[in-house]
C-alpha positions as CSV (number, residue, x, y, z in Angstrom):
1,X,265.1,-60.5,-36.3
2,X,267.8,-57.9,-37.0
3,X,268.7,-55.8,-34.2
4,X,267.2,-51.9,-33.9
5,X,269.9,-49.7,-33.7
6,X,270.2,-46.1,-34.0
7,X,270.5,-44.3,-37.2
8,X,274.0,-43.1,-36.2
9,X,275.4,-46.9,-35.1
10,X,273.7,-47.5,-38.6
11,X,276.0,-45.0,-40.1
12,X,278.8,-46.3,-38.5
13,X,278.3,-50.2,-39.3
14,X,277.6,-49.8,-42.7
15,X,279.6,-46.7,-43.8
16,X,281.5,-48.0,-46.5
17,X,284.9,-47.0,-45.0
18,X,284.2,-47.6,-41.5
19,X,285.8,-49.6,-39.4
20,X,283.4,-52.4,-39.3
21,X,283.8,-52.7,-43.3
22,X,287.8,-53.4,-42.2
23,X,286.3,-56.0,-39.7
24,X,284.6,-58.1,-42.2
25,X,287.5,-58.2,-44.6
26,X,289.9,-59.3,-42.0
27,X,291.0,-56.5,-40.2
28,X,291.3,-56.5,-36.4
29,X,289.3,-53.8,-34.0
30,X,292.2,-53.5,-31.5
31,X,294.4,-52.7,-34.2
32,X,291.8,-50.0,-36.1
33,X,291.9,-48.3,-32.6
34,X,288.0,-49.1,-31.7
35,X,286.4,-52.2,-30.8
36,X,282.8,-52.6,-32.5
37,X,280.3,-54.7,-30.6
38,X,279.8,-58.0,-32.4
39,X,276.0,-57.2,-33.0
40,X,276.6,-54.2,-35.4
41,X,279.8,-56.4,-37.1
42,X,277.7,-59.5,-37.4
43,X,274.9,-56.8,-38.6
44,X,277.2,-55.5,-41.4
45,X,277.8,-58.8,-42.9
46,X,274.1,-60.1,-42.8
47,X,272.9,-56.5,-44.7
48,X,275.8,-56.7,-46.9
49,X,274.6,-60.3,-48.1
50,X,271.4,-59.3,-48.0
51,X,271.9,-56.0,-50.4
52,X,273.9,-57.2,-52.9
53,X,271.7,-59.1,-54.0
54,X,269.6,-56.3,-55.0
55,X,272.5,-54.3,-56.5
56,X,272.9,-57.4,-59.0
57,X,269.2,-56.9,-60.0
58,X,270.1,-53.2,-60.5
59,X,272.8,-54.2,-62.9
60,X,270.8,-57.2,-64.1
61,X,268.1,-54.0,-65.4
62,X,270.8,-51.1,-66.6
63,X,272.2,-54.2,-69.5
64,X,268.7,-54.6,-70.5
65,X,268.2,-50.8,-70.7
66,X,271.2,-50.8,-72.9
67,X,270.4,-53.6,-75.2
68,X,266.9,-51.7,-75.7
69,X,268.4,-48.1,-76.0
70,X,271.2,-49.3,-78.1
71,X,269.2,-51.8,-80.9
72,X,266.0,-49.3,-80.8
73,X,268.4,-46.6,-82.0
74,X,269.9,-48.7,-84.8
75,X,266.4,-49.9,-86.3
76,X,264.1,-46.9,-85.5
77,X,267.3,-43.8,-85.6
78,X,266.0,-42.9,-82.0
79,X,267.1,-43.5,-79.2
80,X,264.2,-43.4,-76.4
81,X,266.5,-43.4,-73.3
82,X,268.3,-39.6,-73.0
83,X,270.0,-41.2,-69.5
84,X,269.7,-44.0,-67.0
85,X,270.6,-43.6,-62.8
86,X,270.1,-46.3,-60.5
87,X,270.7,-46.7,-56.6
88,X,270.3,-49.5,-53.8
89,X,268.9,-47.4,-50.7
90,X,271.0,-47.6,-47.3
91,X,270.3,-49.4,-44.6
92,X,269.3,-46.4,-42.4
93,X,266.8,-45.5,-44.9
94,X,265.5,-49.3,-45.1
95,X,265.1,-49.4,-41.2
96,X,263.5,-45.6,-40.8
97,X,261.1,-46.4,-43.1
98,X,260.0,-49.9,-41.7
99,X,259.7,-48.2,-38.2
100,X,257.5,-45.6,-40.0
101,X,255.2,-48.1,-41.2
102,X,255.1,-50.2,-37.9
103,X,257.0,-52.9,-39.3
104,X,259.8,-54.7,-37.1
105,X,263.2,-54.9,-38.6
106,X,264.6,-58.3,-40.0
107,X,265.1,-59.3,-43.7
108,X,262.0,-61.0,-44.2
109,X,260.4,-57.6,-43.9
110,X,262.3,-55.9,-46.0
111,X,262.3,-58.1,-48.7
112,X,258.3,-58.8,-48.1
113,X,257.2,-55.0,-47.3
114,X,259.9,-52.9,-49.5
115,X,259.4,-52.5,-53.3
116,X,262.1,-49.8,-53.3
117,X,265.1,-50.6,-51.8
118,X,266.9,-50.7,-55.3
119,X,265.7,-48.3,-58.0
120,X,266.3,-47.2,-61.6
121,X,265.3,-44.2,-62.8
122,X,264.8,-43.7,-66.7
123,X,265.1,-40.6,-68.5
124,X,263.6,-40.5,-71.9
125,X,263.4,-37.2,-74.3
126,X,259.4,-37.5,-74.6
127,X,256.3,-38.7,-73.2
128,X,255.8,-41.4,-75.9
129,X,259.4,-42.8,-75.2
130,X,258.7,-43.5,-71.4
131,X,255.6,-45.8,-72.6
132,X,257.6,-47.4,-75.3
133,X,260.4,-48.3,-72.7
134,X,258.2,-49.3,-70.2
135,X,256.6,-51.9,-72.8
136,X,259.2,-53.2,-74.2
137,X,260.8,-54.0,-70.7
138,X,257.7,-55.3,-69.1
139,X,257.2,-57.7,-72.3
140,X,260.4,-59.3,-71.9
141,X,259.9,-63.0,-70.5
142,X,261.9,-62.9,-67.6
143,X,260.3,-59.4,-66.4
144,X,257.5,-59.7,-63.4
145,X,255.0,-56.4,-63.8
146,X,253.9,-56.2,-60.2
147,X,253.0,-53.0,-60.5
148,X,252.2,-50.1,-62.3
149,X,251.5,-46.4,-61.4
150,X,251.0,-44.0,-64.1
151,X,251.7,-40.2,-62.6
152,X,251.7,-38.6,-65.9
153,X,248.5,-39.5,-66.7
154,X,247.4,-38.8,-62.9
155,X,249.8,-36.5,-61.7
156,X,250.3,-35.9,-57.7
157,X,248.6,-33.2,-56.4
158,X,251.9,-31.2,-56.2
159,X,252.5,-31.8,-59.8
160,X,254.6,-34.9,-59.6
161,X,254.3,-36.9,-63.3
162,X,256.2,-39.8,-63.2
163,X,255.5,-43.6,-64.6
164,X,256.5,-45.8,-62.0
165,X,256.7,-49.9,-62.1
166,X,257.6,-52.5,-59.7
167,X,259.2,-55.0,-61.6
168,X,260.5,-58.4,-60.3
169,X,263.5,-60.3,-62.3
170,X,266.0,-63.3,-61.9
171,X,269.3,-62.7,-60.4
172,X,271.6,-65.8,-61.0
173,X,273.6,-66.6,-58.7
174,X,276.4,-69.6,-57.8
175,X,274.5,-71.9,-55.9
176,X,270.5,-70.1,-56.5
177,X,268.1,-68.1,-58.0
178,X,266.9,-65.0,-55.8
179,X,263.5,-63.0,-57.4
180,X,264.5,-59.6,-56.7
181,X,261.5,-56.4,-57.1
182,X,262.9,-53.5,-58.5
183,X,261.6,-49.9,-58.7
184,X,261.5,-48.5,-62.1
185,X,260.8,-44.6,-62.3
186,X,260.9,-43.6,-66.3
187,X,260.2,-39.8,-67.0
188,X,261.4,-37.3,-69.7
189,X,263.5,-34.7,-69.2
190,X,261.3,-32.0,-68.3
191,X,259.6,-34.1,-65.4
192,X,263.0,-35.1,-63.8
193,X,264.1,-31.5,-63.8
194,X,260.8,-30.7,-61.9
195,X,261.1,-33.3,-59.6
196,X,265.0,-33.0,-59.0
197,X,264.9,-29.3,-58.4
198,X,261.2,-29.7,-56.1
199,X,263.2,-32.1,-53.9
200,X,266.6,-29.8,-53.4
201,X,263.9,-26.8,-52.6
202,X,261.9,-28.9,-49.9
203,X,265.1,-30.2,-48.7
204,X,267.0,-26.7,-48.5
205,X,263.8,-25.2,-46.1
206,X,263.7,-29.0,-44.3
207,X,260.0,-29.1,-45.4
208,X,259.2,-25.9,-43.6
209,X,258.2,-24.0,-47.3
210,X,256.4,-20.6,-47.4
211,X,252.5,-21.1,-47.7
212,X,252.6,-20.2,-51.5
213,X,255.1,-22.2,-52.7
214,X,252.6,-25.2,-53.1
215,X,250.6,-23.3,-55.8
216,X,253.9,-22.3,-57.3
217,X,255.5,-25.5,-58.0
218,X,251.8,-26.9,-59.5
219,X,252.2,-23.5,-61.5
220,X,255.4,-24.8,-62.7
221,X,254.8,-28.3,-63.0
222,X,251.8,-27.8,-65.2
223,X,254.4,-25.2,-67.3
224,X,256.9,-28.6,-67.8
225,X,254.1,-30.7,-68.9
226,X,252.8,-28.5,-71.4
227,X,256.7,-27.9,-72.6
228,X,256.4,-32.0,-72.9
229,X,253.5,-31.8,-74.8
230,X,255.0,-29.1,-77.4
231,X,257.9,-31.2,-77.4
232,X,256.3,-34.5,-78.4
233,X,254.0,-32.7,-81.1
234,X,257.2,-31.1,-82.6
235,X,258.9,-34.9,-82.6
236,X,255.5,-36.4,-84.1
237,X,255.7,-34.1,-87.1
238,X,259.2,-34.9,-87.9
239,X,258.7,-38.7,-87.6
């Protein structure tokens, strides 16, 4: 089992320019002015093992993404993907949200128990797009569905639309194969501007919103899907 430690001995360990990164690639603690117990050092290098991994699958997903952005656009003269972003969580976040669901901390867990510790997030220009990428990813032969949850269809009751899949793919590697689950979030433009500027407003009032706000950002999310909707009539007329 991986050691609990604090969220701010997390921060240290695994800060990318911390001293403990200096550590692993050779570095002495004397010298760095600060010795770091050997738990948190021996910590870093198991997470940092572990987590790569997972940022190979990442880029393992963003070349297919490419491939299909980049050959749809040369047969069909559209491209379905407007942008692409992608992120492996930290380990702080990993650990705070095992604790939250009463799991105990070691890499079996995480890998068992977390389907989003690396994610991609898809931006397409309309609502037909982010099914036609999702297919076409999901079909390829080497591409696990393990999931699918379809918020545009069923938004969240705060007016989240979103398509979200778990995917699981093959990440080669020198001496194995590791079967790494990734989370895919596609969404057109309009959504992702909902949702991007929904979680700066939560996170500027630290979830402490006035009572209204609620019916407001439904008010405006159903306003961005019926934008979508005008959207993808206008591109169905002109294909």
């Amino acid at each position: 089992m991986v050691e609990e430690l604090s969220v701010g001995v997390w921060k240290q360990a695994m800060n990318e320019n911390s001293r403990a990164d200096l550590v692993v690639r050779g570095a002495s603690a004397e010298v760095l002015g600060q010795r770091l117990e050997e738990p948190v050092i021996e910590l870093y290098r198991q997470l940092s093992r572990f987590l790569l991994v997972y940022k190979f699958a990442v880029e393992e997903l963003l070349t297919k993404l490419r491939i299909l952005s980049e050959e749809f656009d040369f047969v069909h003269r559209h491209d379905p993907i407007e942008h692409v972003t992608s992120r492996v969580k930290r380990p702080e976040a990993i650990t705070a949200k095992l604790r939250r669901k009463g799991f105990d901390v070691s890499l079996d867990t995480i890998a068992e128990h977390l389907d989003d510790i690396a994610g991609v997030r898809v931006i397409c220009p309309f609502v037909s797009d982010v099914y036609r990428v999702a297919e076409m990813l999901s079909g390829q032969h080497d591409v696990e569905l393990l999931l699918s949850k379809d918020y545009i269809a069923e938004p969240k009751a705060n007016g989240y639309r979103s398509l979200h899949l778990i995917v699981r793919i093959p990440v080669f590697l020198s001496s194995r194969v590791e079967h790494v689950k990734v989370e895919v979030q596609l969404r057109t433009i309009a959504m992702d501007f909902w949702a991007t500027l929904e979680h700066k407003l939560f996170y500027k009032y630290d979830d402490q919103v006035p009572a209204d706000f609620a019916d407001e950002l439904a008010s405006t999310a159903r306003i961005a899907a019926q934008l979508d909707e005008r959207m993808q009539a206008l591109h169905s007329r002109l294909r």
